[in-house]
N, C-alpha and C positions, 0 to 999 in steps of 0.2 A: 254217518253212523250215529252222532254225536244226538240227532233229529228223533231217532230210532227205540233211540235206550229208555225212555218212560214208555213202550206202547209195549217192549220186545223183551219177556223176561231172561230170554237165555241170551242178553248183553248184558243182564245182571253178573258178571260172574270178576272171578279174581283176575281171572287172564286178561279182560278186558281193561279191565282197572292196571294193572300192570302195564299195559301194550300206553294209556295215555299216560300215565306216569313217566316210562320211557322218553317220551319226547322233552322233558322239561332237562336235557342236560343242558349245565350252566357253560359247557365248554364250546357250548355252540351258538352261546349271544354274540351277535353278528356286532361288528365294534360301530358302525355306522350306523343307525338306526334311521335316518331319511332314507328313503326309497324314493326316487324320481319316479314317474311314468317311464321313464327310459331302463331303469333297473328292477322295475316290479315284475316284466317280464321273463320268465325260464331264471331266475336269480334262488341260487339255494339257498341264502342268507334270511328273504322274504319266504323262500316255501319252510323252512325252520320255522320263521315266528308264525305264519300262517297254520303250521302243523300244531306247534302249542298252545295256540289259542283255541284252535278248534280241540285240544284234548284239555284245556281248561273247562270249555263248557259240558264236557265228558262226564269230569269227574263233578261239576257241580251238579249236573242231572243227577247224580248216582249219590249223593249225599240229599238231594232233595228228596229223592224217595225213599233214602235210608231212615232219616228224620221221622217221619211220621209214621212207620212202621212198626210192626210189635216184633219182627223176627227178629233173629240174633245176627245183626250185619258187621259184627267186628270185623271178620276174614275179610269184608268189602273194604271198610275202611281203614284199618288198621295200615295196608299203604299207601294212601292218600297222607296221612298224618306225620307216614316217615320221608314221605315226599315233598312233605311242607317247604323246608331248605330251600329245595329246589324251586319249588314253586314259586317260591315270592319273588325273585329276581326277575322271573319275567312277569311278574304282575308290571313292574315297572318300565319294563320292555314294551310291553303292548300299551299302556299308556302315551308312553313317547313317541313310537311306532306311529299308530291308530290318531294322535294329536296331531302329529304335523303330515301327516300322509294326506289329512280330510280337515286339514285349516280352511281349507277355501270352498270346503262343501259341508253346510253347518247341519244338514238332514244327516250324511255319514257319518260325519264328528257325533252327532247325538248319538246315533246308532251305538258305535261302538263303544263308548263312552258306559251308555246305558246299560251292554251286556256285560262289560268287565265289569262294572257295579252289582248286575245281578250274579254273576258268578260267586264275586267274593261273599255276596249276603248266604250265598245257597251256600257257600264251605259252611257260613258261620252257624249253620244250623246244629251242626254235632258242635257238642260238650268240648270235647277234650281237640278240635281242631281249630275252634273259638278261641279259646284262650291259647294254644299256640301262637296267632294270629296277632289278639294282645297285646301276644309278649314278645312281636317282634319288632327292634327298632326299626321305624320311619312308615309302621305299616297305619298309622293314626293319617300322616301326612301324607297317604296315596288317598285316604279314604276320603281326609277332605276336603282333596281338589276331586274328585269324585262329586260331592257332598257339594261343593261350591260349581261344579257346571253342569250340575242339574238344573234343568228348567224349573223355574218356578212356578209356571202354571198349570193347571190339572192335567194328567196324562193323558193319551190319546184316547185311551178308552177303559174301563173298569178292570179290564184285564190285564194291564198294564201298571208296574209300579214306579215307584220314583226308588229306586233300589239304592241311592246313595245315601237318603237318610234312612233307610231300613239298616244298611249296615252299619252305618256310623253307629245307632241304637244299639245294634248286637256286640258290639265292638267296645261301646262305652262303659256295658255292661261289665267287663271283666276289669277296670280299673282298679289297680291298689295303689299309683301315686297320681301325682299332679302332671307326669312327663305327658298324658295323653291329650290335656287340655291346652298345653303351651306347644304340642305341637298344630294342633289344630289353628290354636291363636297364630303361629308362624305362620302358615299358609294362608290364612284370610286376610291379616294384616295384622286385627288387637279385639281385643274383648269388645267391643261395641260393635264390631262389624260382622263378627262372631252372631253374636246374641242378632243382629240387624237381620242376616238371612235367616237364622232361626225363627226369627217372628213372621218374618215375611209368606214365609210358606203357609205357616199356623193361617194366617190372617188371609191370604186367599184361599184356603181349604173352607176357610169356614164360610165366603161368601158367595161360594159356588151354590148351582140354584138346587144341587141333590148332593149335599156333604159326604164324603166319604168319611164313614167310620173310621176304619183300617187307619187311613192317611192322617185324620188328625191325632189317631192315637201314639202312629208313631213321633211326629213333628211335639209332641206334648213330650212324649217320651226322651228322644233328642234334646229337650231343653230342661229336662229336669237332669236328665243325665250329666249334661255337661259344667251346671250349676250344683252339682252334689260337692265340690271342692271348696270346705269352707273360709280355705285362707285364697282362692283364687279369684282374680280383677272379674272371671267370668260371672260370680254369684252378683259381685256391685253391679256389674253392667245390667241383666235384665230386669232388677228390680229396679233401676232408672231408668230402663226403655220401657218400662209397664209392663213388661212379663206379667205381672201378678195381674193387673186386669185382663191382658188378652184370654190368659189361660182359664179364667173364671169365666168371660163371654164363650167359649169353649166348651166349658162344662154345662153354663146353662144353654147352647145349642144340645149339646147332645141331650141333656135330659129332658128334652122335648121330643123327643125320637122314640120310635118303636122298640121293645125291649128285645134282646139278645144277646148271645155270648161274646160278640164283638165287643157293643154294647156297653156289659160292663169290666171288663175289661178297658174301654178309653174312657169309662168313667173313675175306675180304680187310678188310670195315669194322670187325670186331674187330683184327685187325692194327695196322691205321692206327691206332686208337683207343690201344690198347696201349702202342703204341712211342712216340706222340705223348708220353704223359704218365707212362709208367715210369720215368723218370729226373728227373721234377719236384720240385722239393724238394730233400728230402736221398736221394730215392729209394731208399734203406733199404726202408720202411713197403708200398710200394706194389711193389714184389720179393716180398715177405713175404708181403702179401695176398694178390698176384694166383695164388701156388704152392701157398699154402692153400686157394683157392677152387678151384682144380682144373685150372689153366691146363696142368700136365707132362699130363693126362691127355688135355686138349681137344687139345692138341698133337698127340700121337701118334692121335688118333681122327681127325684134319682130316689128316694130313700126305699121304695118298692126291691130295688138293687141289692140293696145293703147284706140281703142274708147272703146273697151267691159271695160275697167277697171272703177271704181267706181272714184268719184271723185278726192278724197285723192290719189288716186295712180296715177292718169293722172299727179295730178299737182306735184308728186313725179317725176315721169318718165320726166315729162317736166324741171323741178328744175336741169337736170343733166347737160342737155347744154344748160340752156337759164341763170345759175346762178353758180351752184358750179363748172363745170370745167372752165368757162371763169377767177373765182375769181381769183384762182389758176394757171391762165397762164402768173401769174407774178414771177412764179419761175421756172429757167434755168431747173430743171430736168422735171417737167413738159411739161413745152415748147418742149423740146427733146422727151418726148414719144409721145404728141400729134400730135404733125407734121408727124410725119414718117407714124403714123395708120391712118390716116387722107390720106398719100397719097398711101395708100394700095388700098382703098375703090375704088370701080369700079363705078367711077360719076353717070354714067346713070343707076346702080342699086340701088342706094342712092336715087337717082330724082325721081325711081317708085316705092321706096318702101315709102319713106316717106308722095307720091301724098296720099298711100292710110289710110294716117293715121289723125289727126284735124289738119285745117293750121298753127297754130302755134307751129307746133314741125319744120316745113318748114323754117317759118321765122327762130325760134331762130338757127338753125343748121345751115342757110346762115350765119348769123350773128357771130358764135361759130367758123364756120370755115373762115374767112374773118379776124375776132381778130387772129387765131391762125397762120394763114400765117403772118399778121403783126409779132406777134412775132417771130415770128422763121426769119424774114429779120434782126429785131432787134438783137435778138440774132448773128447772123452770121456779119451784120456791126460792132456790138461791139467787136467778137473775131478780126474780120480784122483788127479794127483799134487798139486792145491793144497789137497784134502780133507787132506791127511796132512803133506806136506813146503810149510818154505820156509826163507827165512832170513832174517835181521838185518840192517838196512836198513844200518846202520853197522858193524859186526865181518866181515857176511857169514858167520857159521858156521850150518851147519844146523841145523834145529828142525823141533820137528813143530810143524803149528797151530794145534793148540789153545794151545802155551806162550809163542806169540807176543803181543805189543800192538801193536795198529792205531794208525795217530795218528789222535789223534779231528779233527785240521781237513783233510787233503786226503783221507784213510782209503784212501790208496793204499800206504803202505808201511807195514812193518813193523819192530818189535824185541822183540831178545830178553832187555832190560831196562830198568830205567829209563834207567841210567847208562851203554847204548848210546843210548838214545831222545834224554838234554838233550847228552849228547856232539855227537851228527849236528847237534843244535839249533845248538849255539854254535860247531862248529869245521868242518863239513863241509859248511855251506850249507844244511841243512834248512827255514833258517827261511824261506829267501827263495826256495825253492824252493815250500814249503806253500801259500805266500801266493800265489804266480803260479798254481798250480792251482786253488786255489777259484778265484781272478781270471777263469781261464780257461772255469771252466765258468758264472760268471756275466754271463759277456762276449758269448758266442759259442757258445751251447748247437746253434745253429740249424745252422752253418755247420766248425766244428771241432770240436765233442765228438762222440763217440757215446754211442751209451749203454754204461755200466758195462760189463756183461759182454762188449759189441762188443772194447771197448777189452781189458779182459785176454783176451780170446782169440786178437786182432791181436798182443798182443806173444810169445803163445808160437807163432802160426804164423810170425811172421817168423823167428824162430830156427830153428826147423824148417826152417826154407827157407832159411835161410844156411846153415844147417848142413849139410843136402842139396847143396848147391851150393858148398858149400867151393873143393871144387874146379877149378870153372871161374870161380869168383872170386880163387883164383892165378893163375891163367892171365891175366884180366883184370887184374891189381895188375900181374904179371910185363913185360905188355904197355904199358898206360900207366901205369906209375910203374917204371920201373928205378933200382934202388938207392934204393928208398925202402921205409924200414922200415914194414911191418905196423902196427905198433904207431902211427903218425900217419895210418893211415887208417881210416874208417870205411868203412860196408857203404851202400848205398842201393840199396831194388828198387822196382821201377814196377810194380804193381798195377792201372794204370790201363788196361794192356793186358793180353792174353791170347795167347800164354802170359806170364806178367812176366817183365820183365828187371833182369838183376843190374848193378852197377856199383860202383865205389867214389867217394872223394874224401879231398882233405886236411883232417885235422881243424882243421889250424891256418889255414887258406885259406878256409875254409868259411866266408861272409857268409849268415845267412838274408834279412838286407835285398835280395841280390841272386838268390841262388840260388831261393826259397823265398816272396819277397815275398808273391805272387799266391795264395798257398798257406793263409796263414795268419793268423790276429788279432796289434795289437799284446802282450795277454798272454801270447797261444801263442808268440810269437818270444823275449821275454823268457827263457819257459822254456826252449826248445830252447838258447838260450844258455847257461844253467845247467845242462842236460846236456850239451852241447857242452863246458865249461867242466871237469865231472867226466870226461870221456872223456879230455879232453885229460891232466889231472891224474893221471891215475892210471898213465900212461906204460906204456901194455899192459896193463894186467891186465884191463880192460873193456871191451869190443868196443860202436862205438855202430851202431844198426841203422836208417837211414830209409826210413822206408814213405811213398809216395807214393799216394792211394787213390781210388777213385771215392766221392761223394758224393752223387750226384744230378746235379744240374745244375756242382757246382763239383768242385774235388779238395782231398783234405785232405794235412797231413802227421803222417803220425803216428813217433813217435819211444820206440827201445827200447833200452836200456839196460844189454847184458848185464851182469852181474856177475861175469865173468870173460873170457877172450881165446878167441874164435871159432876162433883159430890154435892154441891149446892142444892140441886135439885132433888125434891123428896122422890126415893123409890116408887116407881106407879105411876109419876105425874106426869102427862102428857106437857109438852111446853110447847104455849102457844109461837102462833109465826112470827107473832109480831117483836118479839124476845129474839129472832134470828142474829140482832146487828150484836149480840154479848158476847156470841158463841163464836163468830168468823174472824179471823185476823189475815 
């Protein structure tokens, strides 16, 4: 009958729905759950669980067509949902049953396997029977040993689903704590081997020779799902198993595909997936990746998409380049992926794909890639000019650099002898500056450093950028500080937004205890003091510059120290390249 009920409306009915519900009494789990060959026969223990499994698939028919239905099928389901109780005991039933009954026959094992996975996807089609399900303890840990012996390579045929990560998906979807992902984590083993099958499915859906939509959308989904827990081992695991690239070779398979409503819909689950964990960490790494692996191009092939998406997803999909990659193009590794992918793109298929998407994904990508050319000049002036030029950490006269010495303990500054080098040592704070910077990068590598080259590339764009803005940074001193000298203020720009904002402050005012606290480690505050300290000291002649930056999940502050006065230079005046080695420290 079970066979019958999608062809036969009048097993549509309550009676019917009552007669399988019936069978799920708890009082008749049979306490032995092996069945030999010798006891499968005429055994009422076996016709019991035989009976509610065949009226499990009953009621899932009868929610599968309830689902997509416009009638009013409460009466249908309303006792399915009171019958839940019941129900779940023998999901575990038939499990155990159906496992060890067809160990030794791995086609059966599949079978049945396969159909208690699709039963429970089909409960989870209604609302209010879902989140039941949710909200039942251990029902995460049926789903994913479910989820964990599924096959992992494509199903037998298009009509066939891998029904264990369909429901895991539906299932993840009602989380409000963390119990659903630590159960999962129980049954696989741990977060890495978690995320390991997750990837794996993703990664042979997409190398099959005719991708399933459907299939990768859900395996995206599953992984975004299970990674929505921001304090859980599962978010570190796939951003160190490369989640973030696989999901972006994902995206750009699919936006290469014929358009439809599946379509965008697995393109919307890249999205999600993306935005959720591009900012995780120090989110540097995972900018980097995702630009490398071909995300500007999946971009502009998907943007024809962009109107079908719901609101939340538009202003997602827009957020990528009107906001978090521009933030982020104030670090050198950044800057190096984006420029190059940037000049892969074939102009005039950018200019038609994007005509056909809202204009303002137009604007901000003019915009996104006009910043990203500036940087990448910036970047290549600054290698030019510290190839050749710089100067003496203590004198300040120019040098070429090769004539220079590095201090061998923080190897960030320079001189251009010894007896500039033990001078800065014993009379101009070198030593206790040295010492805060190693401290700094052994303190807090995670959260405050960048890496090396991030860091000198940050300190000659902030110059660049004050110096460009000169300008309306008079304007701003003129405005909040009347009748205060230039010379007791520093410069501070916000990077954390797009476009950044400029501002000042008093040197001598300046608390990073309070200003800055939330910003930075006890070593890095130490330091900023002691540039703070030389800014102060030098009564004008060195402009201090604070960069306030995106980090990932926190903000950093980074701190530059011009080697002469930002005011020096007459308003208007272009300053030549060759003038670079004043401005860098």
């Amino acid at each position: 009958m079970t066979l019958t009920i999608p062809a036969l409306r009048s097993l549509q009915t309550v009676e019917v729905v009552d007669l399988f519900c019936s069978f799920f009494d708890t009082s008749k789990i049979p306490s032995n759950l092996v069945f030999s060959r010798a006891r499968r026969r005429h055994n009422p223990d076996k016709l019991a669980v035989d009976c509610a499994f065949l009226s499990l698939q009953g009621l899932a028919e009868i929610c599968a067509i309830a689902q997509p239905s416009k009638l009013n099928n409460t009466a249908l389901l309303t006792p399915i949902a009171k019958a839940w109780p019941m129900i779940y005991p023998w999901l575990a039933v038939f499990y155990t049953v159906y496992t060890e009954t067809f160990k030794n026959d791995p086609d059966s094992h599949s079978m049945h396997i396969a159909v208690i996975g699709n039963c429970i996807l089909k409960l989870t089609y209604i609302d209010n029977i879902r989140l039941l399900m949710a909200n039942t303890p251990g029902m995460f840990k049926l789903v994913a040993k479910l989820w964990k012996e599924e096959p992992s390579g494509p199903p037998p045929s298009k009509t066939h689903m891998r029904a264990g990560s369909f429901a895991l998906q539906q299932l993840l979807m009602e989380f409000k704590t963390l119990t659903p992902f630590d159960e999962v984590v129980e049954v696989i083993g741990s977060p890495k081997a978690v995320i390991q099958i997750g990837m794996s499915r993703l990664r042979i859906a997409l190398k099959e020779k005719q991708p399933s939509v459907d299939r990768i959308k859900v395996y995206v989904d599953v992984l975004n799902n299970l990674t929505r827990g921001t304090a859980h081992p599962l978010r570190h695991a796939i951003l160190h198993e490369g989640g973030m690239a696989l999901v972006t070779k994902a995206f750009l398979k699919l936006s290469t595909m014929d358009p439809s409503t599946l379509l965008v819909a697995a393109v919307r689950a890249c999205f999600l997936f993306l935005h959720n964990l591009v900012e995780a960490g120090q989110g540097i790494p995972w900018i980097k990746q995702i630009v490398e692996e071909g995300f500007l191009q999946a971009y502009v092939n998907a943007s024809p998409l962009f109107a079908q998406f719901d609101d939340h997803v538009q202003d997602m999909a827009f957020s990528f380049i009107a906001n978090i990659i521009p933030r982020y193009l104030v670090f050198r590794h950044v800057v190096s992926a984006v420029g190059p992918a940037l000049d892969k793109l074939d102009a005039t298929n950018v200019r038609a794909k994007l005509a056909l998407s809202p204009a303002r994904y137009q604007e901000a990508w003019d915009t996104m890639q006009e910043l990203a050319k500036e940087r990448v000049d910036a970047r290549n002036l600054g290698d030019a000019m510290r190839k050749e030029l710089g100067c003496c950490n203590y004198c300040k006269e120019p040098s070429t650099r090769t004539s220079l010495r590095r201090c061998s303990g923080c190897r960030q500054v320079y001189y251009c002898s010894e007896k500039c080098q033990v001078a800065d040592w014993k009379t101009k704070g070198h030593k206790t500056e040295c010492k805060l910077r190693q401290e700094d990068k052994k303190t807090t590598p995670d959260i405050d450093s960048f890496y090396r080259d991030d860091h000198s590339f940050h300190n000659n764009l902030a110059i660049l950028d004050a110096r460009n803005n000169a300008s309306r940074l008079r304007k701003t001193i003129a405005r909040d500080f009347p009748g205060v000298s230039r010379a007791e203020l520093g410069v501070r720009i916000d990077y954390t937004v797009f476009p950044p904002t400029y501002g000042a402050f008093r040197l001598r005012d300046h608390e990073c205890t309070e200003d800055m606290h939330e910003l930075i480690s006890e070593a890095r505050e130490a330091r900023v003091q002691t540039v703070l300290d030389k800014a102060i000291n030098s009564k004008g002649q060195m402009t201090l510059i604070e960069s306030i930056v995106t980090v990932g999940e926190l903000n950093s502050l980074v701190e530059t120290l011009m080697h002469c006065s930002l005011w020096d230079v007459s308003e208007g005046d272009e300053q030549p390249e060759a003038a670079w080695w004043q401005f860098w420290r």
